[in-house]
Every structure is written in structure tokens, then in C-alpha cells.
N, C-alpha and C positions, 0 to 999 in steps of 0.2 A: 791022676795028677792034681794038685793043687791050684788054686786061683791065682796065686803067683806064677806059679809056670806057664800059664794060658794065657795069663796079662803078658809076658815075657816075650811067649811063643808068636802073638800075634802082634806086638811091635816088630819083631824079628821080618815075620812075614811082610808085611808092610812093608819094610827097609829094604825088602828083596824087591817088591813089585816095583817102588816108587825108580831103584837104583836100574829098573830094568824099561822105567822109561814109564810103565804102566799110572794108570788113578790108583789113588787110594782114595777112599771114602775117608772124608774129614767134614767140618762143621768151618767155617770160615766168615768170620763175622767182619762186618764194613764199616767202618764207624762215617755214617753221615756229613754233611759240613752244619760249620754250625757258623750262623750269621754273629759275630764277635761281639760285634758296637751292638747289638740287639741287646744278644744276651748281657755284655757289663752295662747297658743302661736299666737294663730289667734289672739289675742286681742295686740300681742305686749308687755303681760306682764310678769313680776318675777311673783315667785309666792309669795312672799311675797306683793308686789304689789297688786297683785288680790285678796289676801286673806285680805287684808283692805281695798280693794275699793267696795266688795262684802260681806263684814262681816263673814268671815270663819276664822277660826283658820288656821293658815300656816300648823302646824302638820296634822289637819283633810287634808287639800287640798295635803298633800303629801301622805296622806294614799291613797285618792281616787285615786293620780297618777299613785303610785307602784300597784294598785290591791288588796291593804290587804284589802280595807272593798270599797263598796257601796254606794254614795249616797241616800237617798232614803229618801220619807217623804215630807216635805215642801221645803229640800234642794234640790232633786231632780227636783221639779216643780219650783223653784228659777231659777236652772240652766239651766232648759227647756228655762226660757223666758230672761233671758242672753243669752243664744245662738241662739236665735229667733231675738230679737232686743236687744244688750249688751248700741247703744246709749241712747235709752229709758232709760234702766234700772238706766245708768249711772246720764242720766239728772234727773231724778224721786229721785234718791238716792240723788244728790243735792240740790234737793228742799227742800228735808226733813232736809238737816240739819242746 
């Protein structure tokens, strides 16, 4: 059999164990918190600034400053990799538009 069928065969398998209640071996990655007001002063920004150069609403990025709520979700793994490489992100967000 082919390397397709065995990539195939073992999602199949998988979908059997998980559907039967059992693990499946996955890789499951966390993305950290990331201090907000740190990192956009490390960046040299407002926060108005950072909340349109990163696509956040200014109100959410002021919530996350004060402590009232959480990033978490996509935006937490956003912010992960803004403050991992913020030039990346910046150059990548320029391409796109």
C-alpha cells in the first residue's frame, strides 16, 4: 500500500480510538500569557497604535492591560508570536495588505 493509504488508514484509526472514548497521541501546544502593556511598550507603542497595527480593538487591548479579562484563543497564540518575533509579524501583516 501506498503512503496515502497509511496516512488515511491511521487518521481512520484514530477517529475509531478517540470516538471510543480512548487517547490518541497528539502534540498539543499552549500558547503562554503574554504581559500586553510589557510587550506594546517594548514595542515603543500607544495602544492605540498597537491595537491597529495588530488588529485588536483599543477597548479589548485596554481590558487585557487593566486585568479585567484574558487573552486567550487565537489571540493569545497571536500575541505569543508578536512577542516572539513582533518584526516578522509586522513585515507578514504588510504583505497582506
Amino acid at each position: 500500500m501506498g503512503k496515502a493509504f497509511e496516512s488515511i488508514k491511521q487518521g481512520l484509526d484514530e477517529a475509531i480510538t478517540h470516538a471510543k472514548g480512548g487517547a490518541v497521541a497528539a502534540r498539543m501546544h499552549e500558547a503562554g500569557p503574554v504581559d500586553v502593556a510589557k510587550l506594546r511598550h517594548r514595542l515603543g507603542l500607544t495602544q492605540e497604535q498597537f491595537a491597529a497595527r495588530f488588529g485588536f480593538s483599543v477597548a479589548t487591548l485596554r481590558h487585557w492591560e487593566r486585568g479585567d479579562r484574558s487573552p486567550h484563543g487565537p489571540a493569545r497564540v497571536f500575541l505569543n508570536v508578536i512577542d516572539r518575533d513582533p518584526q516578522a509579524v509586522m513585515k507578514a501583516l504588510e504583505m497582506a495588505a
